[in-house]
C-alpha positions as CSV (number, residue, x, y, z in Angstrom):
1,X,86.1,-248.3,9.3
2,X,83.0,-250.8,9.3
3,X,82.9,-250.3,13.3
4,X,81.9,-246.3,12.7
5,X,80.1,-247.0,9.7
6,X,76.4,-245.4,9.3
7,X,74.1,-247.3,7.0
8,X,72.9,-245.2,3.8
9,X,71.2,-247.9,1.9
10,X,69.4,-249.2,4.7
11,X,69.2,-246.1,6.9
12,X,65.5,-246.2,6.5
13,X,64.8,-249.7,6.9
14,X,62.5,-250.7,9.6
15,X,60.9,-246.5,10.0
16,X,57.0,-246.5,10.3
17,X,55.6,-246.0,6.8
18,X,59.1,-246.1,5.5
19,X,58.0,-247.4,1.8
20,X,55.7,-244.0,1.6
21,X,56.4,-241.2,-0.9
22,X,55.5,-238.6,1.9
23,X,58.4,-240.5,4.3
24,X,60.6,-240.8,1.4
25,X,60.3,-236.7,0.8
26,X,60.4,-235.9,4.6
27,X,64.0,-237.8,5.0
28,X,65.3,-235.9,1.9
29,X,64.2,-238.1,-0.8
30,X,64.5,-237.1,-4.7
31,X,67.1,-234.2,-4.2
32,X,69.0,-236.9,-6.3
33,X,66.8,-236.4,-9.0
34,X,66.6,-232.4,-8.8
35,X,70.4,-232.9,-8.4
36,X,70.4,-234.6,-12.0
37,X,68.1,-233.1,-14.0
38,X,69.6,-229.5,-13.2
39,X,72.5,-231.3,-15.5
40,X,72.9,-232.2,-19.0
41,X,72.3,-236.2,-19.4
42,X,76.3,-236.0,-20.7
43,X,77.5,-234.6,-17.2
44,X,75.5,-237.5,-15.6
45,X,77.3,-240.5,-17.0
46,X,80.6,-238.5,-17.2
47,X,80.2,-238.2,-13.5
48,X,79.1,-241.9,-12.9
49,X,82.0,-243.1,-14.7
50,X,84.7,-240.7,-12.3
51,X,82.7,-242.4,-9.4
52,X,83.9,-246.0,-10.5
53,X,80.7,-247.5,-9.2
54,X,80.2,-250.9,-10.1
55,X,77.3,-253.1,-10.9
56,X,76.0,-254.8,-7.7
57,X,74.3,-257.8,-9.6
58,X,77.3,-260.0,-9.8
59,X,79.8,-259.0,-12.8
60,X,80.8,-255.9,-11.3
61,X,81.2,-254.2,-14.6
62,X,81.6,-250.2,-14.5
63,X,78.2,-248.8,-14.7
64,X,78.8,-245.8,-15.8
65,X,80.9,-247.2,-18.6
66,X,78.2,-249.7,-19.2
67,X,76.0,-246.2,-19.9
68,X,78.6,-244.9,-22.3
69,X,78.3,-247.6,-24.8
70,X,75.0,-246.1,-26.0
71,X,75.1,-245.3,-29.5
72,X,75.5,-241.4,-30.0
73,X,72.7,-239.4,-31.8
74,X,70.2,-242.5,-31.4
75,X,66.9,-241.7,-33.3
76,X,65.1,-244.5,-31.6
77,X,64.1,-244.9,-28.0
78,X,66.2,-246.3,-25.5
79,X,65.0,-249.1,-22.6
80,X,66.0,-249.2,-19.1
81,X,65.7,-252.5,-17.9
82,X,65.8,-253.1,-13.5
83,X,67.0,-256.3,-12.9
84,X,65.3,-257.6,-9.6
85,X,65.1,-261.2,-10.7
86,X,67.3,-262.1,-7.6
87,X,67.2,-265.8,-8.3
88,X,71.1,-266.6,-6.3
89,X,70.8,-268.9,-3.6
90,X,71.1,-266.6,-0.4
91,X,70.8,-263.7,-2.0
92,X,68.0,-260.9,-0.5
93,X,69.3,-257.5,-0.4
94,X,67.2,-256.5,-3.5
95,X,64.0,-257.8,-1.6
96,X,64.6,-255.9,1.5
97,X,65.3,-252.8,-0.6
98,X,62.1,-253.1,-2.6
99,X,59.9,-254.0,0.5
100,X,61.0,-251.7,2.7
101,X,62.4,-248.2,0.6
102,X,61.4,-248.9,-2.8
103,X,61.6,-245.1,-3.0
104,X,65.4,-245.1,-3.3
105,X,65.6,-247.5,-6.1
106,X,62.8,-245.9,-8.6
107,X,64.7,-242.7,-7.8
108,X,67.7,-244.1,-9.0
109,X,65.7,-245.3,-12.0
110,X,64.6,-242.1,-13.0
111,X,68.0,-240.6,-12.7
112,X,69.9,-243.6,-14.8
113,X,66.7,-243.4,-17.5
114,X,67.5,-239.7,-17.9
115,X,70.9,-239.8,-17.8
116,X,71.0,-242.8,-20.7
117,X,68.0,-240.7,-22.6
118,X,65.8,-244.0,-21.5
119,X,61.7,-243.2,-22.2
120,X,60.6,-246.4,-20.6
121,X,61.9,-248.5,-17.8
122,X,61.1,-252.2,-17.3
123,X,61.4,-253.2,-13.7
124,X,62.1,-257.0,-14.1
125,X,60.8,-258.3,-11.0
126,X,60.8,-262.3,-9.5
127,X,58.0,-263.7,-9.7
128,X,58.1,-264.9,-6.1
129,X,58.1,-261.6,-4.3
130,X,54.8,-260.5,-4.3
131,X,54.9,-258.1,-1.4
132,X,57.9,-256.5,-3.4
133,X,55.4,-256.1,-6.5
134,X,52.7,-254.3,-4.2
135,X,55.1,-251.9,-2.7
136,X,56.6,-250.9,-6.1
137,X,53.2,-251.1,-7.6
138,X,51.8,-248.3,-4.8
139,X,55.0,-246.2,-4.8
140,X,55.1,-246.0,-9.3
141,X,51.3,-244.5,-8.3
142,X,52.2,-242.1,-5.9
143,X,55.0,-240.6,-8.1
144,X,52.8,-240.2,-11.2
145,X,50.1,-238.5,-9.1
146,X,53.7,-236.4,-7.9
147,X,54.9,-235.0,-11.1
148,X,58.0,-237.7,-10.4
149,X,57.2,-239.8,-13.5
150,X,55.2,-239.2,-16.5
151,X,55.2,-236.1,-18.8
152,X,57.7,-233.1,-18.4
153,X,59.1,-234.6,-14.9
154,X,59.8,-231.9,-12.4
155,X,59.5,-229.1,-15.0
156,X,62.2,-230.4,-17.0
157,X,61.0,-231.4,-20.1
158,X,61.7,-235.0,-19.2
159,X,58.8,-238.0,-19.7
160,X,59.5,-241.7,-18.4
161,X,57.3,-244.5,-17.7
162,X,58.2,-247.8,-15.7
163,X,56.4,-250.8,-16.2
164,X,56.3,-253.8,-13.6
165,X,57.0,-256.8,-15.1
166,X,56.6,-260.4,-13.0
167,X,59.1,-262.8,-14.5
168,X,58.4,-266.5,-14.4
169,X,60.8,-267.8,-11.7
170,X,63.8,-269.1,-14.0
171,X,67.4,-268.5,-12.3
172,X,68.6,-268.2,-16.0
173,X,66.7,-264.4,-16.3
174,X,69.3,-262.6,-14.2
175,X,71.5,-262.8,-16.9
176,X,70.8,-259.8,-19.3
177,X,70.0,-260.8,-22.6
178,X,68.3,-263.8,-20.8
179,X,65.8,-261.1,-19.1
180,X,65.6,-259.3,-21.8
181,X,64.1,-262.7,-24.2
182,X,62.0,-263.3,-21.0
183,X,60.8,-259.7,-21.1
184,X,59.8,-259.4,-25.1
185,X,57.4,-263.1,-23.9
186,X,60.1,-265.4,-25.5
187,X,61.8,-268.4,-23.8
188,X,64.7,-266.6,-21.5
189,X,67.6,-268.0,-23.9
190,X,70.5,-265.9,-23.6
191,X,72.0,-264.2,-26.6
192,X,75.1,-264.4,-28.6
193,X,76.9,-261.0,-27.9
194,X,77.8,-259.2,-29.7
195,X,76.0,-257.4,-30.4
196,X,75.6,-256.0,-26.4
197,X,72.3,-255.0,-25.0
198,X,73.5,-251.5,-25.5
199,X,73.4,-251.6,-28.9
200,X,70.2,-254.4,-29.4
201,X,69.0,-255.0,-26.3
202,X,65.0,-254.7,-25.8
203,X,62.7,-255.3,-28.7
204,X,66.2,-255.0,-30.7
205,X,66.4,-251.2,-29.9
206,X,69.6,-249.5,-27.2
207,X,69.1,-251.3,-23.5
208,X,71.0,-250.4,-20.2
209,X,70.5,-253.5,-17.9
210,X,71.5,-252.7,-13.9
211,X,70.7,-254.2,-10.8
212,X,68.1,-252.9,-8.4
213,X,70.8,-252.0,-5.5
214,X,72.9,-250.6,-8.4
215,X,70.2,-248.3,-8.7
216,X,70.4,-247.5,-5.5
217,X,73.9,-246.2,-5.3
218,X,72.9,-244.1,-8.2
219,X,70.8,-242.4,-6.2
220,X,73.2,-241.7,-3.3
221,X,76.0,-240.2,-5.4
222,X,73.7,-238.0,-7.0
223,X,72.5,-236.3,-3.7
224,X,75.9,-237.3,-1.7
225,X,78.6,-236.7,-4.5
226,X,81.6,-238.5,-6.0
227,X,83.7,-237.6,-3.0
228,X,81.3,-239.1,-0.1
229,X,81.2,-242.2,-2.7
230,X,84.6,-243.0,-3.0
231,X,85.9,-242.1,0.4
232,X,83.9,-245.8,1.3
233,X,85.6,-249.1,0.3
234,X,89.2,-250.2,-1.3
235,X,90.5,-248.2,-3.7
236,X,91.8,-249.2,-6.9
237,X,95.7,-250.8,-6.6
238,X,97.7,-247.9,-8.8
239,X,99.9,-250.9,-9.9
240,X,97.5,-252.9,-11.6
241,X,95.8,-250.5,-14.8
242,X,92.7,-253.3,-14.6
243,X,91.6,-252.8,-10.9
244,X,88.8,-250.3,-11.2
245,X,89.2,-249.9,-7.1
246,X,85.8,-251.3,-5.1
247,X,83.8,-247.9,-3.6
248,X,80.9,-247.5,-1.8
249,X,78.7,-249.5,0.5
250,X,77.6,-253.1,-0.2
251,X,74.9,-255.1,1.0
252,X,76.1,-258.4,2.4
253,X,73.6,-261.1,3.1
254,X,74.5,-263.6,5.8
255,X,73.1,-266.9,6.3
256,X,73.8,-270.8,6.5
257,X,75.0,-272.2,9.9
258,X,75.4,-269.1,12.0
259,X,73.3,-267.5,14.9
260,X,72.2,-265.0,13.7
261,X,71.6,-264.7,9.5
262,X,70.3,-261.5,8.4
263,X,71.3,-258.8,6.0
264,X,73.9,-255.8,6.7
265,X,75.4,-252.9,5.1
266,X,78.8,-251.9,5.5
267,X,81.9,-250.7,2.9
268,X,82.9,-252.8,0.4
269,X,86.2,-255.0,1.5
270,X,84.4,-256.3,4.8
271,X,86.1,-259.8,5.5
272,X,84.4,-262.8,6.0
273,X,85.6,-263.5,9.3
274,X,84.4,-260.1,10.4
275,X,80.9,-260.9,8.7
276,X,80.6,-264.2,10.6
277,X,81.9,-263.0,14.0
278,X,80.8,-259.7,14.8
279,X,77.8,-259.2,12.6
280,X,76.1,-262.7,12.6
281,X,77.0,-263.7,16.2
282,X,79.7,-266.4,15.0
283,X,78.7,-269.9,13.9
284,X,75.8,-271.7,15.3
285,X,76.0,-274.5,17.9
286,X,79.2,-274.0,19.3
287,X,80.9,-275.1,15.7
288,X,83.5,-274.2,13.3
289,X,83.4,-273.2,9.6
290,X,84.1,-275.6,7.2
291,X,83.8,-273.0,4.4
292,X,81.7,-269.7,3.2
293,X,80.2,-269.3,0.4
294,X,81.4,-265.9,-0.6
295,X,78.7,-264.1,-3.0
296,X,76.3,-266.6,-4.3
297,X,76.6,-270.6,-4.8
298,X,77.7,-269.9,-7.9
299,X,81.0,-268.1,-7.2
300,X,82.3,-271.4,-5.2
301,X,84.0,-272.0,-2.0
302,X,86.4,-270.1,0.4
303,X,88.3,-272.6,2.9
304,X,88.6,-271.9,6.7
305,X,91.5,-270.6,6.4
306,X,90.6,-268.4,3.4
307,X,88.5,-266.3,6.0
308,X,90.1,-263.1,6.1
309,X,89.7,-262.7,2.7
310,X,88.2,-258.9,1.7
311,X,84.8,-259.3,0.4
312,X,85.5,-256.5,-2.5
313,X,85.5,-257.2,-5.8
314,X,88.8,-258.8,-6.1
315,X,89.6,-260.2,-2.8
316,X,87.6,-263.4,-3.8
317,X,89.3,-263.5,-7.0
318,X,93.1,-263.9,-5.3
319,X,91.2,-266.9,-3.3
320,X,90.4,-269.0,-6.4
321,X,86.3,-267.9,-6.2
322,X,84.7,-266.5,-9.5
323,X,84.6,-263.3,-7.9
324,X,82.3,-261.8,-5.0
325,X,79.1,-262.4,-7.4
326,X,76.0,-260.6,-4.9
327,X,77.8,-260.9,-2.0
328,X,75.7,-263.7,0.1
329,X,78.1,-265.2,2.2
330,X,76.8,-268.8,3.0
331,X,78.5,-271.0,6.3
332,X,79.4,-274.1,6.2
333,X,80.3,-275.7,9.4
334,X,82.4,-278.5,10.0
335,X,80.0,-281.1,10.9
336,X,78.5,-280.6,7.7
337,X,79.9,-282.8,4.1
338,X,81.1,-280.9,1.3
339,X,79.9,-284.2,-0.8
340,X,76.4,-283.0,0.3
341,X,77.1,-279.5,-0.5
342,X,78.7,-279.8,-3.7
343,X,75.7,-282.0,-4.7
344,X,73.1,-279.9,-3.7
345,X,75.1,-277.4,-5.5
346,X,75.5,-279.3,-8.9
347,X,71.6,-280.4,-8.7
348,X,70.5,-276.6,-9.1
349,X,72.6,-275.8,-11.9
350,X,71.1,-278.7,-13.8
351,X,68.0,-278.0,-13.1
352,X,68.5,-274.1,-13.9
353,X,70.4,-274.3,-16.9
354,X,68.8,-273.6,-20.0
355,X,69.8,-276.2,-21.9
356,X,70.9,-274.2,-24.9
357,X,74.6,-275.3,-24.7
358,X,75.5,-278.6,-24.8
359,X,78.4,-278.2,-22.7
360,X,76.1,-276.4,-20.1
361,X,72.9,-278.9,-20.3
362,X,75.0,-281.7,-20.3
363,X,77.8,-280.9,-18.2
364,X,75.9,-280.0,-15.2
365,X,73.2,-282.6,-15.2
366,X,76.7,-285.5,-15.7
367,X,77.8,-283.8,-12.3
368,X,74.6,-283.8,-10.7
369,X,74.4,-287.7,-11.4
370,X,78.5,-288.4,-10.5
371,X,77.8,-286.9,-7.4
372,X,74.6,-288.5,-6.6
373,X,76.4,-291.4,-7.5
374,X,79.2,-290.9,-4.9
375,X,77.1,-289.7,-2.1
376,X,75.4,-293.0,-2.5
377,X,78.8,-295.1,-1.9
378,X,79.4,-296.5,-5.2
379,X,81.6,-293.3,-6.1
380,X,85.8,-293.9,-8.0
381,X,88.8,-292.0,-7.8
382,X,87.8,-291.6,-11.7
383,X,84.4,-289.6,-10.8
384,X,87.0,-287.2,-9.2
385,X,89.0,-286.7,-12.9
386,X,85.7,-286.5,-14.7
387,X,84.4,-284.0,-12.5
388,X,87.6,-281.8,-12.9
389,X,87.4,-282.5,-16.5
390,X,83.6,-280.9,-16.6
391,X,84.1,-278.2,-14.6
392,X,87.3,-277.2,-16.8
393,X,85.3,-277.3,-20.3
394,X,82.4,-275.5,-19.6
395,X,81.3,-271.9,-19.4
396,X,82.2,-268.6,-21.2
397,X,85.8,-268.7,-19.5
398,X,87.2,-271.4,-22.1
399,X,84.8,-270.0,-24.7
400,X,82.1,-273.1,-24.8
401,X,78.8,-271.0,-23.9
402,X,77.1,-268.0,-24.3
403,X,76.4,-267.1,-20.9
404,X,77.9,-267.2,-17.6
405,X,75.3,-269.8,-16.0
406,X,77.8,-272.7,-16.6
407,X,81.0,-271.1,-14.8
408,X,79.0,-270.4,-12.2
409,X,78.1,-274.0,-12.2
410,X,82.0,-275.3,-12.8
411,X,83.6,-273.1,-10.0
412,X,82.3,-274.7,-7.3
413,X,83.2,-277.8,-8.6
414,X,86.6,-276.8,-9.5
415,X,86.7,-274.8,-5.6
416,X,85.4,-278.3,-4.0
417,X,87.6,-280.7,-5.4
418,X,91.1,-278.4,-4.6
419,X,90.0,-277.3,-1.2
420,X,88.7,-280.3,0.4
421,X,89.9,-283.2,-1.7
422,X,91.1,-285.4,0.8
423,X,87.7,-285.5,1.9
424,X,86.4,-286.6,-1.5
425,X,88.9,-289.1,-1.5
426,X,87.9,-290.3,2.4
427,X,84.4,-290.8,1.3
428,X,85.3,-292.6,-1.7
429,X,87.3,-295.3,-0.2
430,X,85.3,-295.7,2.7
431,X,82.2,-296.5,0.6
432,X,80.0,-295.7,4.0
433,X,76.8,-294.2,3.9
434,X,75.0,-292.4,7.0
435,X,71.7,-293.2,7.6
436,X,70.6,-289.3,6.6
437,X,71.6,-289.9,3.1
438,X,70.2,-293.1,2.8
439,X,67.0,-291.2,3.7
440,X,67.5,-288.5,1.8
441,X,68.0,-290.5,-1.5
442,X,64.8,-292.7,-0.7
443,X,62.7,-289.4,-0.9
């Protein structure tokens, strides 16, 4: 199916002037929107929860169902909040989006704030993408001046306003209620939930948190349909009543040791041997992978011969990963030492973790130094044990966090030390360091 597949989320990447209102409309842009607002709000989230799309930021959660926790017969206003943060290592679909079609996403905005009864959007952007703030900043403009956002939207009675807002370049505010502290000008803590964001989210009133190419999906079932939607992708396994099937078209982003890193689009289930061999020209320099990184550092390690894996939102899962997280595969070839990775891995998380949770704050920065500490020859078979021991008492998984920032720090630990062991173990008892690490530790 990927051979014959035509691109929909990307279909107007790279055409002249492609991030313009007057493109956008000439391609057959906002018959989403007239699509949506000829329906109640109701018939909108009713319809996004028969679609079974699911969130693209990570969790995969049902958006639709997300939508439906709302509170009924809220008197208050409700908050949309866009999370573009995109702070996962290898992760850029969201910034290719924005740059080049921002169109399709504020559509999607407008169609999600209307359906959820939102009056105000907060597009959470990262800080780091200023191109990405100038496009959306022009394209906001050119709607208002277009009857597209403000008062009575398209005739229909409707007013919404979106606000940009530039976070502060912490990895922690991808996680909702994190963005959400970081939005109101508060340190981005995470929250206890409950309660959920859809019942206190934003400056403690009803908030729908979804990710930017969420939004974008949005868009194209509303012009496309429920039927063009799930005709694309794996659907759900009738024998298991939790598999909510993976439809659509994903955005996979490619990089590492391969020749040819880049981003594509193509249906959900993609496996990563098909990812590294016919779309990024197989691995670079003649070598072999070691292991992928299958969604995002944080959602650990797929073997060599884990390759074939689907890249849908379960196939992951049945490989021992934390799931397929944003979908950035990462190669790892096999001249390269998973001591190294694993370290570079454990040294992010320490330094990105908020330090709320003790098990979190204290569990990734002991990793970071154990494996600093191995990498540097002086490592014991013991460092192995305490490593397991960290990565298996941390997180929301056995219940010692609030957020998910701390599983995503233990898988790869737990991913490294089961796969690729004997490797540990080698390095260990050699007690040899190359002359690139010695280097590396004196800077």
């Amino acid at each position: 199916m990927s051979e014959s597949y035509q691109p929909v989320l990307l279909r107007r990447v790279g055409r002249p002037d492609s991030t313009s209102l007057k493109s956008y409309l000439a391609d057959g842009g906002y018959v989403g929107l007239r699509n949506a607002i000829a329906k109640k709000p109701e018939e909108i989230v009713q319809l996004m929860i028969e679609s079974a799309l699911r969130g693209r930021g990570g969790a995969g959660f049902l958006a639709g169902m997300k939508w439906s926790f709302l509170p009924k017969n809220n008197t208050g206003p409700i908050y949309l909040c866009v999370n573009g943060d995109e702070s996962e290592p290898g992760t850029f679909n969201n910034r290719v989006l924005i740059e080049e079609d921002p169109h399709q996403i504020l559509e999607g905005i407008v169609i999600t704030s209307y359906a959820t009864k939102a009056t105000t959007a907060y597009f959470y952007l990262r800080y780091e993408y200023g191109r990405c703030y100038r496009t959306l900043e022009k394209a906001i403009q050119e709607m208002y001046a277009n009857n597209l956002l403000g008062k009575n939207i398209l005739g229909s009675g409707y007013a919404l306003d979106i606000y940009l807002h530039r976070g502060a370049g912490a990895y922690i505010c991808g996680e909702e209620t994190g963005l959400i502290e970081s939005l109101e000008g508060k340190r981005a803590w995470p929250r206890i939930k409950p309660p959920f964001p859809a019942v206190e989210g934003a400056f403690r009133r009803p908030t729908v948190v979804n990710n930017v190419e969420t939004m974008a999906c949005v868009t194209h079932i509303m012009d496309k349909g429920i039927a063009w939607f799930k005709s694309i992708g794996i659907p759900r396994d009738p024998n298991n009543p939790r598999d909510a099937g993976s439809y659509g078209p994903k955005l996979y982003c490619i990089s590492g040791h391969v020749n040819k890193p880049g981003l594509v689009e193509l249906p959900l289930g993609v496996t990563a041997r098909e990812l590294i061999d016919k779309h990024a020209g197989g691995v670079w320099k003649g070598r072999a992978a070691k292991a992928i990184v299958p969604g995002g550092i944080s959602m650990g390690f797929l073997s060599a011969s884990e390759l074939d894996t689907p890249l849908d939102f379960n196939g992951p899962g049945r490989a021992g990963c934390l799931g397929l997280g944003t979908a950035a595969v990462i190669v790892i070839d096999d001249a390269t030492s998973m001591i190294d990775v694993l370290y570079n891995t454990c040294r992010f998380f320490a330094h990105e973790s908020c330090g709320q949770c003790t098990p979190c704050r204290e569990g990734t920065a002991w990793s970071s130094k154990i494996l600093q500490r191995i990498r540097q020859g002086h490592g014991t078979m013991d460092d192995l044990t305490t490593l397991e021991d960290i990565s298996k008492s941390m997180g929301t998984i056995p219940g010692t966090t609030i957020c998910g920032l701390a599983d995503g720090a233990a898988w790869p630990i737990k991913n490294a030390l089961k796969k690729f062991r004997p490797e540990f173990e080698e390095y260990i008892n050699s007690g040899q360091k190359s002359e690139s690490r010695e280097l590396a530790i004196a800077h």
